[in-house]
N, C-alpha and C positions, 0 to 999 in steps of 0.2 A: 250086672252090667252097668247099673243108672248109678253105683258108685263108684265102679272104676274109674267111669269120667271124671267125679271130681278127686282120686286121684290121682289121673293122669295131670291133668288141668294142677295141683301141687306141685307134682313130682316136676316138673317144666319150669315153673312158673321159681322153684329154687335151685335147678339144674343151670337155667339159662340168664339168673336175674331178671325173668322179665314179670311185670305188676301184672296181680292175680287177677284184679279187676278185669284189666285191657286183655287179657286169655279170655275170658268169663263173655264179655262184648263182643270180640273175634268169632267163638264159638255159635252166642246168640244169632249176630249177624250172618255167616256163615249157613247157618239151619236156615232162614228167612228167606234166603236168596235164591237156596235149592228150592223149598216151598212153590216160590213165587214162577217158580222155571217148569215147575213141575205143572202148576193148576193156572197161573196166566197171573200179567200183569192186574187185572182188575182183582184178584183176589186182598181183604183186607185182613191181614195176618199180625198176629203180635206174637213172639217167642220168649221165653224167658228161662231163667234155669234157677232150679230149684236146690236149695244149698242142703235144706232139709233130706232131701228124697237121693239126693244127686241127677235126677230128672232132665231133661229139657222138655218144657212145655210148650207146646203150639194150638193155639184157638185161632179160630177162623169168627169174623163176627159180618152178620147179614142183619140187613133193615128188614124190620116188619112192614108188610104192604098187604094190601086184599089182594087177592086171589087172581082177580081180571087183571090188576096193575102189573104184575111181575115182568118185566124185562130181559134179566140173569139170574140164573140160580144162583150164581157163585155168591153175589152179592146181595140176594133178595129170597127171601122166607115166605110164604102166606102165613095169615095170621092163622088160619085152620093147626095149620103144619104146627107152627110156635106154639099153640098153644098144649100140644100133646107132650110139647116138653116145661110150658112152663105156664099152667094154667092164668096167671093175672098178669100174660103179659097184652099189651097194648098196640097198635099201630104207631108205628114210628119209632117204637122202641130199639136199641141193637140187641144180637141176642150173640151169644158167644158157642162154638161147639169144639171141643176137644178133638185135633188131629193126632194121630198117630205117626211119631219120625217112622216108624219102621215101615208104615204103607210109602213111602218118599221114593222107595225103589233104589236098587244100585245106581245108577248114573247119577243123581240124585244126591245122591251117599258121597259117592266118589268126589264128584261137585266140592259139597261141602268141607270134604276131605281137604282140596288144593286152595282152597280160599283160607280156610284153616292156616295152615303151612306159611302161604305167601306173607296173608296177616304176621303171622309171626316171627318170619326172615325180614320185613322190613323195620320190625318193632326192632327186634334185634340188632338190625344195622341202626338204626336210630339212635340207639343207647349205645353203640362206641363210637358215631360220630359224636357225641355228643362229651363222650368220656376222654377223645382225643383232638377237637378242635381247640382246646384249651393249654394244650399239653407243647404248640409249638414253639421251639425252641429250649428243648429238655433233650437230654438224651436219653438215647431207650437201647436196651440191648436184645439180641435174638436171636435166632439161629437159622442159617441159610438153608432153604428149602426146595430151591431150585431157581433154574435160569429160564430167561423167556427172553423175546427180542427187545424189550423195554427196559430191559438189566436186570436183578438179582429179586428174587423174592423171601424176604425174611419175614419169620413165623416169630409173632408179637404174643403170641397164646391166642388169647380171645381173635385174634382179626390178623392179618397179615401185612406188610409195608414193602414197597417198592424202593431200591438203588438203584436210582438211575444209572447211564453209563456214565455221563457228563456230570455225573454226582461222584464216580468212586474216584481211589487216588487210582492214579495209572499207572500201570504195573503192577496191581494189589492183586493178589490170586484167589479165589476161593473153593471151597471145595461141598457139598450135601454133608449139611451137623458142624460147619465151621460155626463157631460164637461170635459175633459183631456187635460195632457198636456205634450208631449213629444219631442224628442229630434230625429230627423233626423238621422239616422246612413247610409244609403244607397238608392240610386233612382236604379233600375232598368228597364232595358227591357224584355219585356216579352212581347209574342204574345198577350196576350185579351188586353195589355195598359200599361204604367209605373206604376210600384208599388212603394211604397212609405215606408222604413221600419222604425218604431221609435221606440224610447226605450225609460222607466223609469229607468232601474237599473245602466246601461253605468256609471262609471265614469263623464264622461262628461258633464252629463243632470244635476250631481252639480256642476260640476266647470260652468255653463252655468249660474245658479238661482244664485252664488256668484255673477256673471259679471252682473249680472240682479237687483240683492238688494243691491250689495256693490258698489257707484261711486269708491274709490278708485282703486277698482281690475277693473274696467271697465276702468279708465282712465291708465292703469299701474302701478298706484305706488302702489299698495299690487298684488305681482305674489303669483296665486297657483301652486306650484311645484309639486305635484301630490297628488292624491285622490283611496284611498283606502274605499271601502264598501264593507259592507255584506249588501244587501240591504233590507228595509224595518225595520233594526232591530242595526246597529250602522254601525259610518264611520268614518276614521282621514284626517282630509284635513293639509298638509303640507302649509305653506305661512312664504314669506320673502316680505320686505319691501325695495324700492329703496330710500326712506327718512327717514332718520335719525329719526325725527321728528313726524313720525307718524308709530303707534304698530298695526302691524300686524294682532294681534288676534285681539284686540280692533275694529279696522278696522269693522273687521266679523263679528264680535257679535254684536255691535253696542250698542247705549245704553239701559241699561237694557234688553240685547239679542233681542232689538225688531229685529231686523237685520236678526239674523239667525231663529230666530221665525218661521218668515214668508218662510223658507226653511224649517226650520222642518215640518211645516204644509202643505208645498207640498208634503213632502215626507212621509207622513203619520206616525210623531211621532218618524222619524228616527231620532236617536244620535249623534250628530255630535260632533268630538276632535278636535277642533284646536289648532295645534302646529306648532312650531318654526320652519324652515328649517336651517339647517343647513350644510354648505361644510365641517364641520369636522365630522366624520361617528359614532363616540363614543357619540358627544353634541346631532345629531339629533338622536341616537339612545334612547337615556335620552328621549328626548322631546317625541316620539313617544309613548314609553311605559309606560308614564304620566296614570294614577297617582302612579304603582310603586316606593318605593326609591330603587334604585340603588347601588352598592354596587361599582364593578366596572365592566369593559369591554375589555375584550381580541377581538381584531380585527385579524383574520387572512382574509388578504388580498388575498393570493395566489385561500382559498376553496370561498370567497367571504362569509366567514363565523362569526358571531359574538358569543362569548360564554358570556356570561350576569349574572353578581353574585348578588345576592340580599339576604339581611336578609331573618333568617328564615321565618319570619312571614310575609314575603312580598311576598310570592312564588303565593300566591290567586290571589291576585293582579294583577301581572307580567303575571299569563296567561289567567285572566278574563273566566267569564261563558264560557265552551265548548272552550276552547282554542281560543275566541276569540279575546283577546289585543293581545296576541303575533302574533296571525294572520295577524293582520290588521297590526300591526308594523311592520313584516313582507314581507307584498303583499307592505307597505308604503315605505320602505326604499333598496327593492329588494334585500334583503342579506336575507340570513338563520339564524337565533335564534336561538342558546339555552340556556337555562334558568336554573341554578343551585342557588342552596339554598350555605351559605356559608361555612355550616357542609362539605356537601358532596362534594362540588369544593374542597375542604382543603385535604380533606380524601383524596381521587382520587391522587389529585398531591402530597402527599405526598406517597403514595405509589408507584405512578410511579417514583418520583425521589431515592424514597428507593431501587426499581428492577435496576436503572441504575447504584446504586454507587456498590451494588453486582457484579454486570455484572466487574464494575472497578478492584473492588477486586480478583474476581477472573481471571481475564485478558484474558476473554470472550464475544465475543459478543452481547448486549440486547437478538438481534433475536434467538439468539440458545436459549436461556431460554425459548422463546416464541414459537419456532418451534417445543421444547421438552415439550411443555403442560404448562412451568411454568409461570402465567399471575402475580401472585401475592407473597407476599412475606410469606402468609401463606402456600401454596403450595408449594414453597421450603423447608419452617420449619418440614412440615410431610413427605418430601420426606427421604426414605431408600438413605443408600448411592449407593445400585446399580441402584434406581432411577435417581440419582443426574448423574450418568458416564453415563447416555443416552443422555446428552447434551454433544454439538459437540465443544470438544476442551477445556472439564471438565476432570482434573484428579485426582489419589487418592491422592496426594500431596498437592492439592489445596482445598480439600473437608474442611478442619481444619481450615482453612482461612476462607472459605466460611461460615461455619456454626459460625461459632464466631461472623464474621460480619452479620447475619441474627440474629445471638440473642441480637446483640447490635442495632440494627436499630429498632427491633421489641419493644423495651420496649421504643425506643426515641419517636417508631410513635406514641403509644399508650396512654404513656403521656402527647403529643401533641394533641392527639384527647379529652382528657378525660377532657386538662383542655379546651379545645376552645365549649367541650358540657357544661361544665358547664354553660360556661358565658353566651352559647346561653340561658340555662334553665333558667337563672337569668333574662334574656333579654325580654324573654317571653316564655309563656310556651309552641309554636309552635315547639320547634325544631324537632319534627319528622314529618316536613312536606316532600312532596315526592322532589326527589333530581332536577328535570327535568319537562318540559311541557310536552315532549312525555310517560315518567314515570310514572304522576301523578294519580292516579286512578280516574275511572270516578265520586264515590261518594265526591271526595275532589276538583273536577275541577266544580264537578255543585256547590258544597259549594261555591266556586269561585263567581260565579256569583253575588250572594245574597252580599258578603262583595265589592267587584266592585260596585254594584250598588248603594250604599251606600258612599263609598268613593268617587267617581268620579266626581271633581269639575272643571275638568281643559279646562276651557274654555268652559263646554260644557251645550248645552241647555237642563233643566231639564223640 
């Protein structure tokens, strides 16, 4: 029996990788505790185990005392008593006596039993937290084990990981002994064991499958600068090149897209845009919102804001099915979008700079026109004159002025508009498309889609 232990205590210790030693302590500890439960706290007990014998030993040690002095037995010997076991011994000496585990009794036993165990499941968790706090941002693959209200549980071997719901791609199905394959976002702790959290939709579990199919981006010379998804359903990965010499997208796609293929086929048929990076805000804003043409690009720096002019006929394009190229351009390049058709960018600034040259004229300032209701230049035009003297710092003197220059501005703006819809009409017969992304009505933004899905060549896997 006393070498069974120490093979058991073997057999464990290369079963489970766990240090023989800390079994060895577990076990010691363990026997002490039952001891101590069994015969009382004031008992002074030492346990140890013997490698030799495979043993565990327990001595119980009591102070020698005279005979009147004794207080506890547990703790206290007469010297009479001591000396029938160890004739030179002394007062005040300790004296040591051999317990028997087997007198410990079943409860006892038992005791020692779940301390045992526990000791060992938390050593156990300790060594793959330990094995996978290191590990995030790698992908791991595993096989699905079952569903829970938390989302999917895959079996890692040693330990198990959770997919969240808000982690998988939507619409991904799985079934008990699918293979998966995801992406490390967090180890925690937790009382039952380290959990393990992965994700398919993360950003990162693509820039991970690029570093994994493309040597270049593995070795460095193609960096991806960031990665925007809608998951399950399209994404634009930004990449710059540190050599001259070798093209970035090319890189990705590889030849005849076998490259990104095999990315798309992980991610279940998801679209991917590769485009250009670029440090100028305007070039990489182009590249991003590929396959739109462009018309041009007002950068306000200060709102972190881009306003974005495009043919009329280009407005579909520009915000793909459900507002989604502008999105992703968007979430890609972390600036705000918006998107005007070139009708109505024209319109717009022409009539704001039409309100400011009045405001000049009549030697008022913008805001008072605008804090008096007047936003536009047709709403001065119908304004009564006792209208017009509710703006602050408008008088009758100047009403003459004012209206002269509202009827000379109003036939320049109009002729300006009349010939610039011509040409649009000429150009193609879209120009009453909506002026804005957030504008556009939902029936002409799903139209969107349908010509998107069509046009969209730019580098991306069909």
């Amino acid at each position: 029996m006393s070498m069974d232990i120490k093979k058991a205590i073997d057999q464990i210790s290369k079963d489970r990788g766990l240090d023989r030693d800390m079994l060895v302590d577990t076990l010691e500890e363990a026997v002490r505790t039952s001891v101590i439960r069994k015969y009382g706290e004031d008992l002074d007990v030492e346990v140890s185990f013997n490698e030799d014998t495979g043993e565990i030993e327990v001595f119980q040690f009591k102070v020698v005392t005279r005979d009147e002095d004794i207080e506890n037995d547990i703790t206290q010997i007469s010297i009479e008593d001591a000396r029938e076991h160890d004739p030179s011994v002394q007062l005040d000496d300790e004296m040591g006596f051999r317990l028997k585990v087997e007198d410990l009794g079943r409860i006892a036993a038992q005791s020692a039993k779940q301390v045992i165990i526990q000791r060992m499941r938390d050593a156990e968790q300790e060594i793959i937290y330990e094995e996978f706090k290191d590990r995030q941002g790698e992908i791991l693959s595993g096989i699905i084990q079952r569903r829970d209200k938390a989302g999917w549980i895959i079996n890692l071997g040693r330990t198990e990981a959770l997919l969240p719901k808000d982690e998988q791609i939507p619409r991904e199905h799985y079934k008990r002994g699918d293979r998966v394959q995801a992406l490390v976002i967090d180890v925690r702790k937790e009382g039952r064991g380290p959990q393990v959290i992965v994700s398919r939709s993360h950003p990162d579990y693509m820039a991970m499958l690029f570093k994994r199919e493309v040597p270049e981006v593995d070795d460095g010379t193609v960096v991806i600068m960031n990665i925007a998804r809608d998951p399950g359903s399209r994404a634009k990965a930004a990449v710059m090149t540190r050599d001259r010499d070798v093209d970035p997208v090319g890189a990705c796609v590889g030849i005849r897209g076998s490259r990104i293929q095999n990315i798309v086929q992980e991610l279940r048929g998801e679209r991917i845009d590769i485009v250009v990076w670029s440090p100028e805000i305007a070039t990489y804003a182009r590249n991003a919102l590929s396959p739109a043409v462009i018309t041009r690009i007002v950068v306000d720096e200060e709102e972190n804001m881009l306003e974005v002019i495009v043919p009329d006929n280009q407005l579909t394009n520009a915000i793909g099915r459900k507002g989604q190229n502008v999105k992703l351009a968007s979430k890609l390049l972390g600036w705000k979008i918006d998107i005007f058709t070139e009708t109505r960018y024209n319109e717009g600034h022409a009539i704001g700079k039409g309100l400011d040259q009045l405001a000049s004229v009549a030697e008022v300032p913008l805001q008072a026109f605008v804090d008096a209701g007047f936003q536009t230049i047709e709403k001065l035009q119908d304004a009564t004159d006792e209208e017009l003297l509710t703006v602050e710092g408008l008088t009758e003197s100047k009403i003459t002025d004012l209206r002269t220059a509202i009827n000379f501005l109003s036939s320049a703006i109009e002729g300006t508009l009349s010939e610039e819809a011509d040409e649009s009409v000429e150009a193609d017969d879209a120009a009453e498309a909506p002026v804005a992304a957030e504008e556009a009505p939902a029936e002409e933004v799903e139209e969107a889609g349908e010509t998107e899905e069509d046009v969209t060549e730019n580098k991306v896997t069909e």
